[in-house]
Biopython code that builds the backbone (N, CA, C, O; Angstrom):
import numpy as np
from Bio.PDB.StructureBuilder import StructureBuilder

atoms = [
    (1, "UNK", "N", (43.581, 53.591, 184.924)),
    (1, "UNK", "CA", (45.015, 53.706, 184.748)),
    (1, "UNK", "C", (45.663, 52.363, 185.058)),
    (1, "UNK", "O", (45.243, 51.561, 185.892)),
    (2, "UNK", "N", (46.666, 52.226, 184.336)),
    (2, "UNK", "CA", (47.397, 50.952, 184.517)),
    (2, "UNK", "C", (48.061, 50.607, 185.688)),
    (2, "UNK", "O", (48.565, 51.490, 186.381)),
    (3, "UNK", "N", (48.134, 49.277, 186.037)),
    (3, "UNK", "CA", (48.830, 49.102, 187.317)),
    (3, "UNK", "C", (50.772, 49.629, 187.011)),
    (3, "UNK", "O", (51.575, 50.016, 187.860)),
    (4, "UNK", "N", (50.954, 49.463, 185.730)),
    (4, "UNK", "CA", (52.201, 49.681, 185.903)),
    (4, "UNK", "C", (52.948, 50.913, 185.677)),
    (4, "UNK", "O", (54.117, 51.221, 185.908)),
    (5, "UNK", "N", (51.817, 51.627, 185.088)),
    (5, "UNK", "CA", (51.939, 53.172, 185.196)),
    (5, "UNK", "C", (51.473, 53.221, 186.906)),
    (5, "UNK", "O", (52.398, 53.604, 187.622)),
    (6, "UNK", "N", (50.843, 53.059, 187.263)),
    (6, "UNK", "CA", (50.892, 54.189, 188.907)),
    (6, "UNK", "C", (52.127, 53.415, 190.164)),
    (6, "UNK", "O", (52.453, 53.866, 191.262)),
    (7, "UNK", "N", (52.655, 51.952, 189.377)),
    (7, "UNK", "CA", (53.977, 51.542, 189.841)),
    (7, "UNK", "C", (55.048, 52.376, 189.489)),
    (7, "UNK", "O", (55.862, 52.675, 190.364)),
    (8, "UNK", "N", (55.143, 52.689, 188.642)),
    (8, "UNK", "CA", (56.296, 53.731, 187.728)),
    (8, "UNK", "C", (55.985, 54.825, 188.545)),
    (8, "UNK", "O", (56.922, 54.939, 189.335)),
    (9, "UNK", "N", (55.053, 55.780, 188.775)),
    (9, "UNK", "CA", (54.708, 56.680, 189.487)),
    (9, "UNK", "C", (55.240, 56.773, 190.940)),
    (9, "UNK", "O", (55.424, 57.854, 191.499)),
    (10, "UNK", "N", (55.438, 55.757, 191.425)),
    (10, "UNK", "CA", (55.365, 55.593, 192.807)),
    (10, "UNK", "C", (56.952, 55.373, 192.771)),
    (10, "UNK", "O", (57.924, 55.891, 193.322)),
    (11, "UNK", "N", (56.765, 54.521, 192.006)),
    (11, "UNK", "CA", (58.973, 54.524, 191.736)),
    (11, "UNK", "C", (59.854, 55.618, 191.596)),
    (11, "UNK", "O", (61.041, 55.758, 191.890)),
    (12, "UNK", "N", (59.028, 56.349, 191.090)),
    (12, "UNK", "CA", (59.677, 58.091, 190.562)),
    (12, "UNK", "C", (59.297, 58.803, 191.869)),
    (12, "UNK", "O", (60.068, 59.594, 192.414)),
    (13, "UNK", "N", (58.274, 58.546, 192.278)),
    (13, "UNK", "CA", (58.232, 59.521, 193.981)),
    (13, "UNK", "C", (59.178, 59.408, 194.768)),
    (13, "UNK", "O", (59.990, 60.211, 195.230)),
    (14, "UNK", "N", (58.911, 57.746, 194.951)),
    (14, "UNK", "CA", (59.776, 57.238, 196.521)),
    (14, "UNK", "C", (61.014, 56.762, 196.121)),
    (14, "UNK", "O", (61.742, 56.412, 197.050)),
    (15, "UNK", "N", (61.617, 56.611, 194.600)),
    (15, "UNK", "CA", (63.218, 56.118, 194.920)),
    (15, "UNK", "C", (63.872, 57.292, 194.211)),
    (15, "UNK", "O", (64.831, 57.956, 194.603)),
    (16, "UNK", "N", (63.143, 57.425, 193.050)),
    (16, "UNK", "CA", (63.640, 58.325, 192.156)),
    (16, "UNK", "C", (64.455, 59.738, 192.805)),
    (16, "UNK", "O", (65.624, 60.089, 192.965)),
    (17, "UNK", "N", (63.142, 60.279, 193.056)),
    (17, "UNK", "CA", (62.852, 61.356, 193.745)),
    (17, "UNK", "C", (63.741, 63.014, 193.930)),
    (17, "UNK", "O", (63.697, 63.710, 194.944)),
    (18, "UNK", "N", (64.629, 63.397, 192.438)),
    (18, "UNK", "CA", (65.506, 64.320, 192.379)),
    (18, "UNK", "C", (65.345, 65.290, 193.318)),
    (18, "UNK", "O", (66.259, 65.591, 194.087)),
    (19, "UNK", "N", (64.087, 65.902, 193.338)),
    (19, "UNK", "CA", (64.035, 67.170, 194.529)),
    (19, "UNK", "C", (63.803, 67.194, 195.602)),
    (19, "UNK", "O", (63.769, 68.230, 196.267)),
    (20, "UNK", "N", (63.535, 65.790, 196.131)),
    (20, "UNK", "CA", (62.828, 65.460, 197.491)),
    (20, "UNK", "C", (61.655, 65.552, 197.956)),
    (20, "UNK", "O", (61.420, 65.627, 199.162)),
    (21, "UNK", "N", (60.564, 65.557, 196.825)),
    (21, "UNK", "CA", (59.359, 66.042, 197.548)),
    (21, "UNK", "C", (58.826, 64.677, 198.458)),
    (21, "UNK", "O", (58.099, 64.721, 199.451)),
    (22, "UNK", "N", (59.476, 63.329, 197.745)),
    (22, "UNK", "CA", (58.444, 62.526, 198.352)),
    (22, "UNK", "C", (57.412, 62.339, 199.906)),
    (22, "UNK", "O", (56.490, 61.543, 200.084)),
    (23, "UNK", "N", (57.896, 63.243, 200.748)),
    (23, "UNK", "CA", (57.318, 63.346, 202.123)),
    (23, "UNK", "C", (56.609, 64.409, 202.234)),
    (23, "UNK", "O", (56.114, 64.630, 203.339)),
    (24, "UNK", "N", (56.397, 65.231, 201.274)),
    (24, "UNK", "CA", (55.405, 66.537, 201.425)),
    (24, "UNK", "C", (54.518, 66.344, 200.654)),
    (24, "UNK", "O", (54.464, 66.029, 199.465)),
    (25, "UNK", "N", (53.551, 66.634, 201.701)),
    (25, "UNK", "CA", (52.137, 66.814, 201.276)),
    (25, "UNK", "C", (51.547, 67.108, 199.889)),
    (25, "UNK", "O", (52.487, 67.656, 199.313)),
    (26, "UNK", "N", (50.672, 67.059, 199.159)),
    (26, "UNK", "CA", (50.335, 67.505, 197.988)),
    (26, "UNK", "C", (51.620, 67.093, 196.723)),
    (26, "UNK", "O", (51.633, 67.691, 195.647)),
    (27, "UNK", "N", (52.625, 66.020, 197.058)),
    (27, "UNK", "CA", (53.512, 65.950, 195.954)),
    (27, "UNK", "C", (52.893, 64.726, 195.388)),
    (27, "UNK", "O", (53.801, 63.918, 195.191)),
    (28, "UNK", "N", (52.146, 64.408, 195.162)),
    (28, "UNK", "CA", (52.041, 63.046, 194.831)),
    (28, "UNK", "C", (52.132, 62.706, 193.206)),
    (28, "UNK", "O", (52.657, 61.802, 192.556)),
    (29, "UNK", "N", (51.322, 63.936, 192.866)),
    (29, "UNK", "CA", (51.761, 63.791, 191.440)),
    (29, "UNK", "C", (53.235, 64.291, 190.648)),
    (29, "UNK", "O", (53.544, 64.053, 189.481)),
    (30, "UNK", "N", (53.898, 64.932, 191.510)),
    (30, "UNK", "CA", (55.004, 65.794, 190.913)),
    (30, "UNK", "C", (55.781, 64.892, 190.130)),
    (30, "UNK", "O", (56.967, 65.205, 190.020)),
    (31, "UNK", "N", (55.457, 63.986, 189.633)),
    (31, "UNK", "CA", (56.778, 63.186, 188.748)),
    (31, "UNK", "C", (56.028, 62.589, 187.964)),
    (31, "UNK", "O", (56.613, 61.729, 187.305)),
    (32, "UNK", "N", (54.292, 62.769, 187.644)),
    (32, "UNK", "CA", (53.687, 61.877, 186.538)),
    (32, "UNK", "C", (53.978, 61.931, 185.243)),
    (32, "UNK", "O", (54.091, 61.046, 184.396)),
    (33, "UNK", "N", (54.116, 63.451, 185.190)),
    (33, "UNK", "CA", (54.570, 63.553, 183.737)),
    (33, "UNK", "C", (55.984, 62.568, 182.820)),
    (33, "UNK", "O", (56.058, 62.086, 181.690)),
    (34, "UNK", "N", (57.014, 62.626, 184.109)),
    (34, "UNK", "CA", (58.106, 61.961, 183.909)),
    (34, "UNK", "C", (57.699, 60.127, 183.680)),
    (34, "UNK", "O", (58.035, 59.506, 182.671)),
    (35, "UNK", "N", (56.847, 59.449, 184.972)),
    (35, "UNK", "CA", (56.705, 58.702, 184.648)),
    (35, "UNK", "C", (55.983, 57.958, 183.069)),
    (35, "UNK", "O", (56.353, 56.978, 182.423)),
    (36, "UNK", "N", (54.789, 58.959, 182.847)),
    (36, "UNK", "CA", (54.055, 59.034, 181.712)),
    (36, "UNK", "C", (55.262, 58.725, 180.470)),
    (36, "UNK", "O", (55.205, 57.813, 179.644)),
    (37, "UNK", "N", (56.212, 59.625, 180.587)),
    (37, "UNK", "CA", (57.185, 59.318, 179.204)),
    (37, "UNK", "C", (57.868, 58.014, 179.550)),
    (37, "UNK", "O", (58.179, 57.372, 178.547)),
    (38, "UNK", "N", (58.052, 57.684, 180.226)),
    (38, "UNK", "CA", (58.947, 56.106, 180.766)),
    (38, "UNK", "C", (58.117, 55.032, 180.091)),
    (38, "UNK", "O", (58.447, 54.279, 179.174)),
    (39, "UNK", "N", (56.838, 55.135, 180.816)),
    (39, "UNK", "CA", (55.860, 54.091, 180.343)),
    (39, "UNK", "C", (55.849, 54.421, 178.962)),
    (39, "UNK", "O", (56.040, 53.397, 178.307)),
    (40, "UNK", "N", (55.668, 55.690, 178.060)),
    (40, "UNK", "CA", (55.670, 55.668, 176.484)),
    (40, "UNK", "C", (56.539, 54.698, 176.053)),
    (40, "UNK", "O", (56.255, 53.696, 175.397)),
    (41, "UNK", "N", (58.027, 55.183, 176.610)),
    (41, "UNK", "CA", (59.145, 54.454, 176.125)),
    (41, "UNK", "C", (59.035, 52.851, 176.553)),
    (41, "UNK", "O", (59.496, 52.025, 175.766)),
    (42, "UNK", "N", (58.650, 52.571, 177.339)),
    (42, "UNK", "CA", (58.499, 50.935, 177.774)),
    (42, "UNK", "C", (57.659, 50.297, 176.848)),
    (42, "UNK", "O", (57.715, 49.145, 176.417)),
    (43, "UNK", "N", (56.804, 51.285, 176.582)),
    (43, "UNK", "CA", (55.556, 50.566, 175.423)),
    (43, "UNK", "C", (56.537, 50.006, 174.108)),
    (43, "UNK", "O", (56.528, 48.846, 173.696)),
    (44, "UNK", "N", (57.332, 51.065, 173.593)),
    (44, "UNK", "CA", (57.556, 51.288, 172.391)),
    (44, "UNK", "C", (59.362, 50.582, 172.812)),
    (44, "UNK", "O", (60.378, 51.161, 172.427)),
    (45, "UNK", "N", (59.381, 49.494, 173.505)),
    (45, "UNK", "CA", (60.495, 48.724, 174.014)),
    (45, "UNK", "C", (61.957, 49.651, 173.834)),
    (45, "UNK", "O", (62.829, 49.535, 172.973)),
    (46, "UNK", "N", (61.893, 50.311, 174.634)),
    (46, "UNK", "CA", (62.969, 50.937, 175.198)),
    (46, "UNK", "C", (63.885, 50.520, 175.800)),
    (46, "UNK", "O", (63.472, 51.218, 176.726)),
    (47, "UNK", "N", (64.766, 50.048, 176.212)),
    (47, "UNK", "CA", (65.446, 49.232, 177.332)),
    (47, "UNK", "C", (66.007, 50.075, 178.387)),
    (47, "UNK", "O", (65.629, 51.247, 178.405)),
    (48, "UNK", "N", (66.659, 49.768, 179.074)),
    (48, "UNK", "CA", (67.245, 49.836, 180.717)),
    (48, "UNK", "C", (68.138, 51.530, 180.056)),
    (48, "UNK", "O", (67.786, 52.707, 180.131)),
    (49, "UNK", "N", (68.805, 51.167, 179.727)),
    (49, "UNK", "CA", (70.222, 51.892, 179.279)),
    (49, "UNK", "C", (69.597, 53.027, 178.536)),
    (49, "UNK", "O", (70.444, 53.913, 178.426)),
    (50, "UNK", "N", (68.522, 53.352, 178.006)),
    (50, "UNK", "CA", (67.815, 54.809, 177.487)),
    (50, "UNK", "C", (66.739, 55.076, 178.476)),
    (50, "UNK", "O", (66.420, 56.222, 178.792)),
    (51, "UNK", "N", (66.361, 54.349, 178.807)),
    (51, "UNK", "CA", (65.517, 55.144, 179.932)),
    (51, "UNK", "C", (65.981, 55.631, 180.594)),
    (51, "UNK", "O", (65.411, 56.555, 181.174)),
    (52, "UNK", "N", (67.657, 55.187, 180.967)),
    (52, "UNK", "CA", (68.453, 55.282, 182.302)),
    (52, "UNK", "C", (69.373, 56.891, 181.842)),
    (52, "UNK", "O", (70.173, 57.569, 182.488)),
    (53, "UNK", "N", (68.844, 57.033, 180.555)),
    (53, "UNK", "CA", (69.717, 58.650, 180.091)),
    (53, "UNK", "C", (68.213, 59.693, 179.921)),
    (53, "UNK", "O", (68.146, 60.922, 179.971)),
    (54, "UNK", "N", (67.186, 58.756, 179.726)),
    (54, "UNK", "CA", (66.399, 60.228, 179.841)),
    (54, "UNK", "C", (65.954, 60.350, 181.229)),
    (54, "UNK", "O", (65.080, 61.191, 181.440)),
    (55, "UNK", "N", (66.286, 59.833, 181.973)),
    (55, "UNK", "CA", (65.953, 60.111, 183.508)),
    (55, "UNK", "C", (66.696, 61.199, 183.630)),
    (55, "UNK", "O", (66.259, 62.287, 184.004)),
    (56, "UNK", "N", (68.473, 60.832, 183.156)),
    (56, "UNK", "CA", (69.520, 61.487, 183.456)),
    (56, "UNK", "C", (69.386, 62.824, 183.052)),
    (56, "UNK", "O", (69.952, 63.676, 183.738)),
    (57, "UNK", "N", (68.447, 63.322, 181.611)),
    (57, "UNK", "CA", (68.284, 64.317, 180.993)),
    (57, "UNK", "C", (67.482, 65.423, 181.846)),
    (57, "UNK", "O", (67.753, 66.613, 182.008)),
    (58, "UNK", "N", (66.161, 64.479, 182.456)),
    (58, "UNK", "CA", (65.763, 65.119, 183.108)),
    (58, "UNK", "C", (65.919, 65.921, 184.436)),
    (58, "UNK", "O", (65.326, 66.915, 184.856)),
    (59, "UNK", "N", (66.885, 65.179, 184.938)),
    (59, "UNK", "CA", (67.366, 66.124, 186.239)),
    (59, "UNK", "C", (68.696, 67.122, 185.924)),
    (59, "UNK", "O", (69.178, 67.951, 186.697)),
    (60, "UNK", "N", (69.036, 66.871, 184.882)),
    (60, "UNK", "CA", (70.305, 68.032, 184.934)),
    (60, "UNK", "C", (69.757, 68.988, 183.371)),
    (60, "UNK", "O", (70.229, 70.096, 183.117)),
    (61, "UNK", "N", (69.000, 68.488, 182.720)),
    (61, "UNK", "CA", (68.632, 69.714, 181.514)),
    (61, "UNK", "C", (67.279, 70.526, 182.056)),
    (61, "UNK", "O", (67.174, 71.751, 182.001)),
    (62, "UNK", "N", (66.115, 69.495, 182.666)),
    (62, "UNK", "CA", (65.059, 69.980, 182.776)),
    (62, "UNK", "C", (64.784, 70.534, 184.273)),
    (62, "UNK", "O", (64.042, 71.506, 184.413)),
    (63, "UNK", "N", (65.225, 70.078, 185.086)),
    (63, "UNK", "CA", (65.640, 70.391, 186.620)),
    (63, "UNK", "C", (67.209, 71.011, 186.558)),
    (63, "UNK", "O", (67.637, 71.362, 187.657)),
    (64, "UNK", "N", (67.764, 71.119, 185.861)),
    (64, "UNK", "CA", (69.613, 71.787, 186.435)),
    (64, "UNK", "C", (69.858, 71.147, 187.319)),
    (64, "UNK", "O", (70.225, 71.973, 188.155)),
    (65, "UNK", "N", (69.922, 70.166, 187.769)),
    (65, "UNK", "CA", (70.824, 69.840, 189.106)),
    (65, "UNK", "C", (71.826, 68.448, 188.740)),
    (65, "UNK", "O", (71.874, 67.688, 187.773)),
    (66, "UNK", "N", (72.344, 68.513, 189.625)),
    (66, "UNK", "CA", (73.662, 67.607, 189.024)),
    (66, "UNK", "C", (73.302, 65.976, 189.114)),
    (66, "UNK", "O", (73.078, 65.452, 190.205)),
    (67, "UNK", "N", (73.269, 65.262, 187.918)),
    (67, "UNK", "CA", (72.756, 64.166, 187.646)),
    (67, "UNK", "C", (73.625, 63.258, 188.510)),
    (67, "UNK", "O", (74.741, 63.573, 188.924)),
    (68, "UNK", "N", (72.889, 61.880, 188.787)),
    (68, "UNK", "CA", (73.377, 60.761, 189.511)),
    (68, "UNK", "C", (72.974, 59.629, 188.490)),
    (68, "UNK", "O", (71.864, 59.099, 188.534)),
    (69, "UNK", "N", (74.180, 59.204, 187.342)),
    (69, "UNK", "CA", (73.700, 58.550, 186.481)),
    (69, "UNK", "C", (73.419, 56.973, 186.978)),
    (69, "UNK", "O", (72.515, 56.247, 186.564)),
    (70, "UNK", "N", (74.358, 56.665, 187.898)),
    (70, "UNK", "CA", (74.397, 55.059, 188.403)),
    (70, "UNK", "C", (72.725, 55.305, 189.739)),
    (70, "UNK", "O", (72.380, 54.430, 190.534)),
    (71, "UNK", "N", (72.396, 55.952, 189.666)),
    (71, "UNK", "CA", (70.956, 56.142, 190.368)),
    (71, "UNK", "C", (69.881, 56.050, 189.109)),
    (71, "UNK", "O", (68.801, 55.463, 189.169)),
    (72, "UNK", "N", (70.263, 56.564, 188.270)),
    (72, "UNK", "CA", (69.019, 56.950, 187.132)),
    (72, "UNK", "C", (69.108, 55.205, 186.506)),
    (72, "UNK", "O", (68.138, 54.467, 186.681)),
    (73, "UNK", "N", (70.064, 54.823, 185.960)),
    (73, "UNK", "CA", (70.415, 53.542, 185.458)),
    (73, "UNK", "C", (69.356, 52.026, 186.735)),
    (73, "UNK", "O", (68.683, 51.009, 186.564)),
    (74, "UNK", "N", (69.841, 52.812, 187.808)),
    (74, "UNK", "CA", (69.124, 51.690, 188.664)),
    (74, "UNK", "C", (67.468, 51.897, 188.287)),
    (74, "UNK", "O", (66.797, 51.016, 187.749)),
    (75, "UNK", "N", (66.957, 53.223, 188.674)),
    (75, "UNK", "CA", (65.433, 53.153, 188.689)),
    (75, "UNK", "C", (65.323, 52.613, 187.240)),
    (75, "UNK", "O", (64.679, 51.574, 187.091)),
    (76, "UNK", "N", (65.999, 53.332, 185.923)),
    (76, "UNK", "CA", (65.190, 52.904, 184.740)),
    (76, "UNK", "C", (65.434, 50.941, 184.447)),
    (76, "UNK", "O", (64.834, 50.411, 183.511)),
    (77, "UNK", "N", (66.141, 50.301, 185.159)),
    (77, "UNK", "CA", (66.110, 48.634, 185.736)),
    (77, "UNK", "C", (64.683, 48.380, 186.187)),
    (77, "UNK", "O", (63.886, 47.592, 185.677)),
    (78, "UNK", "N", (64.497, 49.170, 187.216)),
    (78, "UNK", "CA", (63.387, 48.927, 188.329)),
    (78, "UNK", "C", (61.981, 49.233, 187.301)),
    (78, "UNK", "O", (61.007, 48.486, 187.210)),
    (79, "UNK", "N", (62.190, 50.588, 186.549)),
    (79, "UNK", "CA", (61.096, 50.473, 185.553)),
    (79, "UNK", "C", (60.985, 49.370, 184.126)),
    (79, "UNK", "O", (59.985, 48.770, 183.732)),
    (80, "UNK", "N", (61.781, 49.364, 183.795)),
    (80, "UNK", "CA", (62.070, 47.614, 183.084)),
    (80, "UNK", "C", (61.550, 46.636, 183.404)),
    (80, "UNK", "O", (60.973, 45.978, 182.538)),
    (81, "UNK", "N", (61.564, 46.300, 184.438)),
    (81, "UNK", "CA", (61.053, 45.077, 185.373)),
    (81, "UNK", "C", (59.572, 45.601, 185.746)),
    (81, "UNK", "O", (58.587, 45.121, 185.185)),
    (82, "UNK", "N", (59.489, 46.425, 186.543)),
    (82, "UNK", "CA", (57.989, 46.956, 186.780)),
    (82, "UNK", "C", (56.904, 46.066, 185.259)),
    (82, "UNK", "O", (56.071, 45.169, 185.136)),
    (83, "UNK", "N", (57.680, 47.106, 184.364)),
    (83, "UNK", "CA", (57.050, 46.661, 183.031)),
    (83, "UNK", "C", (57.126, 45.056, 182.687)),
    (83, "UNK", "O", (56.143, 44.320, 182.766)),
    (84, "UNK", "N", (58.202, 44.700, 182.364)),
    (84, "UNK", "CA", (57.892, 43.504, 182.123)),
    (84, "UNK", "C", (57.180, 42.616, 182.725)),
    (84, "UNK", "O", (56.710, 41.694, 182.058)),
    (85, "UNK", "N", (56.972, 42.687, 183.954)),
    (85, "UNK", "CA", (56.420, 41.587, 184.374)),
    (85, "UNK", "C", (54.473, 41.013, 183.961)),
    (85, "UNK", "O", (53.845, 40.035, 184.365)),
    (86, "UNK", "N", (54.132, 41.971, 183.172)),
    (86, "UNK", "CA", (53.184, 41.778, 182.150)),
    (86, "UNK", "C", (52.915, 41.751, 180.559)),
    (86, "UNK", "O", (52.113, 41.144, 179.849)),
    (87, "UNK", "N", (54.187, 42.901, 180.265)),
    (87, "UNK", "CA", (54.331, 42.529, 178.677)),
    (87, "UNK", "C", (55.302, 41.285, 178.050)),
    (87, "UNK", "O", (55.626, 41.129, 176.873)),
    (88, "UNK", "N", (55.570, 40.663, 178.927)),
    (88, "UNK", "CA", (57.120, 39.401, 178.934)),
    (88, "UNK", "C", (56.203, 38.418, 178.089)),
    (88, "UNK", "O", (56.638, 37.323, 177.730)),
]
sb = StructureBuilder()
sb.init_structure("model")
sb.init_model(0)
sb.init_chain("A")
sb.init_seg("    ")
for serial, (resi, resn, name, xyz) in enumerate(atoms, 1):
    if name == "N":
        sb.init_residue(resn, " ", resi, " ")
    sb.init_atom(name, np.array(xyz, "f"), 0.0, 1.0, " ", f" {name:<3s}", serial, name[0])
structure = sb.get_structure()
């Protein structure tokens, strides 16, 4: 697995983190799937500003809970950068 997929992974645990699992046990994977589509979209040059709405999609369509778009906008930055710093 790629280093910048299990960076993305780890970004979606510990900053991301809509439901809070990051401190319980056995969560480690709970956000791969999410990251998995980020990295699709990074492949297929996505930028900051759509990643930063399907984050948003995902916590208030696919989770219901009330989105924090200037949070989602920051991580999908942080995944931008994650990425680039090898496909640049």
């Amino acid at each position: 697995m790629s280093s910048e997929l299990e960076a993305l992974k780890s970004l979606l645990l510990h900053e991301w983190d809509p439901i809070g699992v990051s401190g319980c046990e056995g969560a480690e994977d709970e956000y791969d799937y999410y990251a998995m589509q980020v990295f699709k979209m990074l492949a297929d040059e996505a930028d900051a500003a759509t990643i930063g709405e399907y984050l948003n999609w995902v916590v208030t369509s696919r989770m219901s809970l009330r989105g924090n778009p200037d949070m989602d906008r920051d991580i999908a930055a942080k995944a931008v950068a994650i990425y680039g710093r090898r496909h640049s």
